[in-house]
C-alpha positions as CSV (number, residue, x, y, z in Angstrom):
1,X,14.0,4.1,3.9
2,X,12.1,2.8,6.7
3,X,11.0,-1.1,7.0
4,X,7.5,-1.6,7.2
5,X,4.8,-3.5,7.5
6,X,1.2,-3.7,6.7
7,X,-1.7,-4.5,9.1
8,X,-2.6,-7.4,7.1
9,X,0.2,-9.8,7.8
10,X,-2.0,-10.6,10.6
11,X,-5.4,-10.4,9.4
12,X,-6.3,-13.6,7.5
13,X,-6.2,-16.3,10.2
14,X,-6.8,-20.3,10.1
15,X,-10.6,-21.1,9.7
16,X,-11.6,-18.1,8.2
17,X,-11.2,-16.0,11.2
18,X,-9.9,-12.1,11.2
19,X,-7.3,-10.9,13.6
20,X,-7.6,-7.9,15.5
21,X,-5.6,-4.6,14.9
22,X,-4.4,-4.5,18.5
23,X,-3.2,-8.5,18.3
24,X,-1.3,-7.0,14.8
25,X,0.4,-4.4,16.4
26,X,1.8,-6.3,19.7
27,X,2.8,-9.6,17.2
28,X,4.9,-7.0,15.2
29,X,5.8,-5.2,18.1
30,X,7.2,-7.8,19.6
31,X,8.3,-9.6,16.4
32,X,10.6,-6.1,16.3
33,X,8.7,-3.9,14.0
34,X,9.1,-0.4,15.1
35,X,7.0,1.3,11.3
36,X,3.3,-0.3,10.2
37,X,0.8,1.0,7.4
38,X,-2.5,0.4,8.8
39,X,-5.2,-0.9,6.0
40,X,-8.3,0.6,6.3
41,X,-9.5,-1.9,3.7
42,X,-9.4,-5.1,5.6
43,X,-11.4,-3.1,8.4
44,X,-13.9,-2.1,6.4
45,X,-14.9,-4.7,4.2
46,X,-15.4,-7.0,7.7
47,X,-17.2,-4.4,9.6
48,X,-14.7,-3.4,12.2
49,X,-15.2,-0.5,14.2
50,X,-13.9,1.6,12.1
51,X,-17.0,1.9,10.3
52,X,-19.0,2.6,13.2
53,X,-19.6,5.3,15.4
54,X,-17.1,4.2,17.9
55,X,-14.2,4.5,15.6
56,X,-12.2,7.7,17.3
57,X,-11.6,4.7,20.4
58,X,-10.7,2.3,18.2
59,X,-7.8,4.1,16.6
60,X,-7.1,5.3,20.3
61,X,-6.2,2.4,21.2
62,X,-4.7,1.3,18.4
63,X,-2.0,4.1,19.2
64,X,-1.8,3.5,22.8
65,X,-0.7,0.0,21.9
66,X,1.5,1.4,19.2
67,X,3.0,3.1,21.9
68,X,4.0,0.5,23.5
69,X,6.8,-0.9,21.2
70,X,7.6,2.3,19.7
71,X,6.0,1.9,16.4
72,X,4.8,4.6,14.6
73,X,1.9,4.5,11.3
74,X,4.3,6.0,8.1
75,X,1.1,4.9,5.6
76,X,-2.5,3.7,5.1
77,X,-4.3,2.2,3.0
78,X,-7.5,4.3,2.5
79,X,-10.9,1.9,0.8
80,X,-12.0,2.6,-2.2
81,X,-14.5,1.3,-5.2
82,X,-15.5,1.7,-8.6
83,X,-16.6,5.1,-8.4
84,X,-16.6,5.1,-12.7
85,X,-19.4,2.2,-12.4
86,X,-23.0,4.0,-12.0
87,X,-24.2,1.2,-10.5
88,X,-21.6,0.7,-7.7
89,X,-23.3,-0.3,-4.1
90,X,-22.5,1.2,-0.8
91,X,-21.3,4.2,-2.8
92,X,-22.1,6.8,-0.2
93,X,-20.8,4.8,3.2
94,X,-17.7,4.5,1.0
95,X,-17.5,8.0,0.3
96,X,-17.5,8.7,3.7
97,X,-15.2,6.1,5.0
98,X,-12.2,7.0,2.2
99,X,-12.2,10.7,4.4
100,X,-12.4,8.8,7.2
101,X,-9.5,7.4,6.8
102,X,-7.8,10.9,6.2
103,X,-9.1,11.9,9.0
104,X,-7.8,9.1,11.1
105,X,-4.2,9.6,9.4
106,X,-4.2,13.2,10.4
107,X,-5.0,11.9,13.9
108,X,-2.5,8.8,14.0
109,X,0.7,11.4,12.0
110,X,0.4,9.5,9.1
111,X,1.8,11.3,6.0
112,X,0.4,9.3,2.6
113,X,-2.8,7.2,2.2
114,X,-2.9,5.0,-0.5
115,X,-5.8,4.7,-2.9
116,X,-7.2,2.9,-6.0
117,X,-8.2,4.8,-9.2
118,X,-11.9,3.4,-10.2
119,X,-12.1,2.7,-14.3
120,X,-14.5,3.3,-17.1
121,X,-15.4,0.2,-18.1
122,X,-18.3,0.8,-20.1
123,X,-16.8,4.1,-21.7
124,X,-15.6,4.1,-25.7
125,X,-12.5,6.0,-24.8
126,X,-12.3,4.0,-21.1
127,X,-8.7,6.0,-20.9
128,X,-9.3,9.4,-21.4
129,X,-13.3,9.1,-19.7
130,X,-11.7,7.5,-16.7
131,X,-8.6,10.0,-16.4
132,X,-11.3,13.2,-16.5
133,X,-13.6,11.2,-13.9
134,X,-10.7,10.1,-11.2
135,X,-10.0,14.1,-11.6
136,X,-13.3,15.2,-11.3
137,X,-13.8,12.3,-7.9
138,X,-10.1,12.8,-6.6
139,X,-9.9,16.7,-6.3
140,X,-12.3,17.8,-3.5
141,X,-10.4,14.4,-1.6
142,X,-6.6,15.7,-2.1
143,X,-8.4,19.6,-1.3
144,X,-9.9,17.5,2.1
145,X,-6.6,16.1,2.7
146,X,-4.3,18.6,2.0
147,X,-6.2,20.5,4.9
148,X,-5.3,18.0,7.3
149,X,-1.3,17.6,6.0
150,X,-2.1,14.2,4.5
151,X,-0.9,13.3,0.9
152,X,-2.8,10.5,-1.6
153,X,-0.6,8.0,-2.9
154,X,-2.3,6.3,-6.1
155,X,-1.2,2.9,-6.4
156,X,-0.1,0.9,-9.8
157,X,-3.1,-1.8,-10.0
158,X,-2.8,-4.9,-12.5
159,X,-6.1,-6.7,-14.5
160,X,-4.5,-10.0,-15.4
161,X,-7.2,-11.1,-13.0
162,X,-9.7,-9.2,-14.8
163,X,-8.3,-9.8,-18.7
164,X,-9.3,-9.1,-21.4
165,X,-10.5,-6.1,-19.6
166,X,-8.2,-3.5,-18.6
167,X,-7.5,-1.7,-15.6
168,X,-6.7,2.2,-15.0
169,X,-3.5,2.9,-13.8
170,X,-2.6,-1.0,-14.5
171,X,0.0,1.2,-16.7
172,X,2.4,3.3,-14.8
173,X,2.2,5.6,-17.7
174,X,-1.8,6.3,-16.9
175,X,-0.7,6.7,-13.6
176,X,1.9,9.5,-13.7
177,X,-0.7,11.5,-16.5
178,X,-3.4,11.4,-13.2
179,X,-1.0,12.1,-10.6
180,X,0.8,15.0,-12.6
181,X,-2.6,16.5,-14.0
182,X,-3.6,17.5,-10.3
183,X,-2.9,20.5,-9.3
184,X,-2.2,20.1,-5.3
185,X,1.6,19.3,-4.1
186,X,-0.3,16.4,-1.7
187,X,-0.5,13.6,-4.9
188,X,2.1,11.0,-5.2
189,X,2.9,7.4,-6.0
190,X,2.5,3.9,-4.2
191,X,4.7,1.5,-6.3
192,X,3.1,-1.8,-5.9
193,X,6.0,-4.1,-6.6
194,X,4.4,-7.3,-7.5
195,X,1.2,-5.3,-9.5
196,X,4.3,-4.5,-12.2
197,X,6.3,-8.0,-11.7
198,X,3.7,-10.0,-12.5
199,X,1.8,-8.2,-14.8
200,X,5.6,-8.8,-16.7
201,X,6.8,-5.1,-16.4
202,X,10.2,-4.5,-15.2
203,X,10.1,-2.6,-11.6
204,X,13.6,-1.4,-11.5
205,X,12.9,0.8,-14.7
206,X,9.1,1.6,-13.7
207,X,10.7,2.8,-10.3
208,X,13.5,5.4,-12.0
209,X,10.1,6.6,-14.4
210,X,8.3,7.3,-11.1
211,X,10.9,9.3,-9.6
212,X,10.1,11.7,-7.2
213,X,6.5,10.9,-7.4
214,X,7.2,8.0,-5.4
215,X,6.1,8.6,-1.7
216,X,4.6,4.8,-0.7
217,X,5.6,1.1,-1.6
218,X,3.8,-2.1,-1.3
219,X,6.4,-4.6,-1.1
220,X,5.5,-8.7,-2.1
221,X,6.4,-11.1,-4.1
222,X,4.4,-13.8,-6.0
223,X,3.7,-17.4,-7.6
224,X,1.1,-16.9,-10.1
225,X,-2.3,-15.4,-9.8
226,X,-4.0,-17.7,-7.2
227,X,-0.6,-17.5,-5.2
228,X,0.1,-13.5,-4.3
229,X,1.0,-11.4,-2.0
230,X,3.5,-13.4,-0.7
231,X,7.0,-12.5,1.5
232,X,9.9,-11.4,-0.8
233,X,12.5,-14.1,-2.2
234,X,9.2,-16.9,-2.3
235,X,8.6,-15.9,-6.2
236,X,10.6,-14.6,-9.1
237,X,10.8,-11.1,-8.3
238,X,14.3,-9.6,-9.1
239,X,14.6,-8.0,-5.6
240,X,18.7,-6.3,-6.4
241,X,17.9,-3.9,-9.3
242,X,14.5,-3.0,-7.5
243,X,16.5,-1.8,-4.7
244,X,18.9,0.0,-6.4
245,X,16.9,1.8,-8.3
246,X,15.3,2.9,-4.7
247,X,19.0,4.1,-4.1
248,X,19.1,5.5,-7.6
249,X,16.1,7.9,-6.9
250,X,16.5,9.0,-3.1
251,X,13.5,7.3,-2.3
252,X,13.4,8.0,2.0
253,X,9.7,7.0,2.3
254,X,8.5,4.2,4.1
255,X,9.5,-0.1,2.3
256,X,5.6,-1.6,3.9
257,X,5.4,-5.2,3.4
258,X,2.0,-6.0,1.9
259,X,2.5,-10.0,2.7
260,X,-1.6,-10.9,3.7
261,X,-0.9,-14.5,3.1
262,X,2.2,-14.7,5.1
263,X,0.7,-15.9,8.5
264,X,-2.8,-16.7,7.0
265,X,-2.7,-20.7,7.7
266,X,-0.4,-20.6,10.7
267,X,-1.5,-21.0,14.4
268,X,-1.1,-18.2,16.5
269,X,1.8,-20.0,18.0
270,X,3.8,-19.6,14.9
271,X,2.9,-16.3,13.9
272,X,6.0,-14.4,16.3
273,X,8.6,-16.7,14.4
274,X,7.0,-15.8,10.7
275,X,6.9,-11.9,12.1
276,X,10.9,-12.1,12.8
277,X,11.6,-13.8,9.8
278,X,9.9,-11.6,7.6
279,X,11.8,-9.0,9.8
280,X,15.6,-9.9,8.7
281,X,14.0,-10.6,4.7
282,X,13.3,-6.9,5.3
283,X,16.0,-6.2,6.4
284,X,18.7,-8.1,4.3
285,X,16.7,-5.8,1.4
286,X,17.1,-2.7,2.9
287,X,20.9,-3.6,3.3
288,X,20.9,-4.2,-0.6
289,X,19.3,-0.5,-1.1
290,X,23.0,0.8,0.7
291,X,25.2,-1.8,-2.1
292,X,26.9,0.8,-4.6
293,X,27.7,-0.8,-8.0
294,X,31.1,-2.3,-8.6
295,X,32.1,0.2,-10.6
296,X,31.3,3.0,-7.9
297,X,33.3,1.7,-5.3
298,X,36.2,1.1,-7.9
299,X,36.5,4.8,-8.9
300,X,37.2,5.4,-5.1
């Protein structure tokens, strides 16, 4: 496994204010990040150049700054929306934009992009109609992909926020049904961590059901609803048997910190210590991931 961070633990800044990709990647740089996942999503919902015309340069110099500190891109975060809702807005700039974002990974090296399944919400069977429609919207996407050696990673979501309503692929179970029914070697898994811990599901065993389907992680840990997203070890989160169960299954891909609130309040000032501190948290995990049980070591 590789340590890893989003673009969006620096994003969110005092006042309102949104950071700037190149600002991101020389805090982490600096901060000793060598691996980032870059999230389309944040650049897209606030109109950054990667919505425009002028997005090739953008990315450009996004890698030349990459460059830099050695970092490389292992992931992405691709947008997405409710394609199941008839009445979703912006439906064909988003279209566009999600192959976008395959194209820029095929540019920037970047193996999986990450993506959201949309829901049937209005449907009598919403599980069955939105399994056949995600099929019927993801295929031509993976065939686009698969063209430019780019994999989709479907991420576990969670509706707690959203309840009673529920969610698509808010149970792992949904999740592995759409990922296995495709019939393209370039669909996988992005485990979102807190999406199972506090939607009460147990991520250690959700991990070992996943498997080999597993080729992306979100990694954060959480409060309650209002208070997400946060750096491990600042919620409940049983981080040990997560990690071993990473061991457990071989899992080599990349561990991307999705921690958008971690720097949100700070001053810029105080964002290169909060960079290296979430650096050893990240690293003190990944040390856990190597820990054989007792009983292992024993029989040696």
């Amino acid at each position: 496994m590789r340590l890893s961070t989003s673009t969006n633990i620096y994003f969110n800044r005092p006042g309102g204010e949104k950071g700037s990709l190149d600002r991101c990647i020389r805090f982490c740089g600096q901060g000793g990040y060598r691996r980032m996942d870059l999230n389309f999503v944040d650049y897209t919902n606030f109109r950054f150049p990667f919505v425009g015309g002028d997005y090739q340069r953008w990315i450009g110099q996004a890698m030349e700054t990459a460059a830099l500190y050695d970092i490389t891109f292992g992931q992405a975060h691709a947008p997405f929306y409710n394609f199941c809702d008839p009445l979703a807005e912006g439906r064909e700039e988003l279209d566009a934009l999600i192959l976008r974002s395959i194209d820029c990974a095929q540019t920037m090296g970047i193996p999986w992009v990450a993506i959201h399944a949309g829901t049937d919400f209005e449907a009598a069977e919403p599980r069955r109609s939105s399994l056949e429609k995600n099929r019927a919207y993801f295929l031509p996407v993976l065939e686009y992909a698969e063209k430019r050696n780019v994999g989709i990673a479907f991420e576990n979501l969670w509706d707690l926020n959203i309840a009673p309503r529920k969610r698509y692929t808010a149970s792992v179970e949904d999740l592995i049904e759409l990922v296995d029914s495709f019939p393209c070697s370039n669909a996988g898994i992005c485990f979102d961590v807190e999406h199972a811990a506090i939607s009460r599901q147990d991520p250690a065993k959700l991990t070992r059901l996943i498997g080999k389907r597993l080729k992306a992680t979100h990694i954060s840990d959480y409060l309650d609803m209002r208070a997400n997203h946060l750096l491990p070890f600042s919620g409940p989160t049983e981080w040990e048997p997560f990690m071993a169960a990473l061991r457990d299954i071989g899992y080599a891909g990349d561990f991307a910190f999705e921690i958008q609130h971690h720097t949100e309040f700070l001053p810029d000032e105080l964002v290169p210590s909060a960079v290296r501190h979430s650096l050893e948290v990240g690293t003190y995990l990944l040390r856990l991931a190597e820990k054989r049980p007792k009983e292992e070591a024993s029989h040696e």
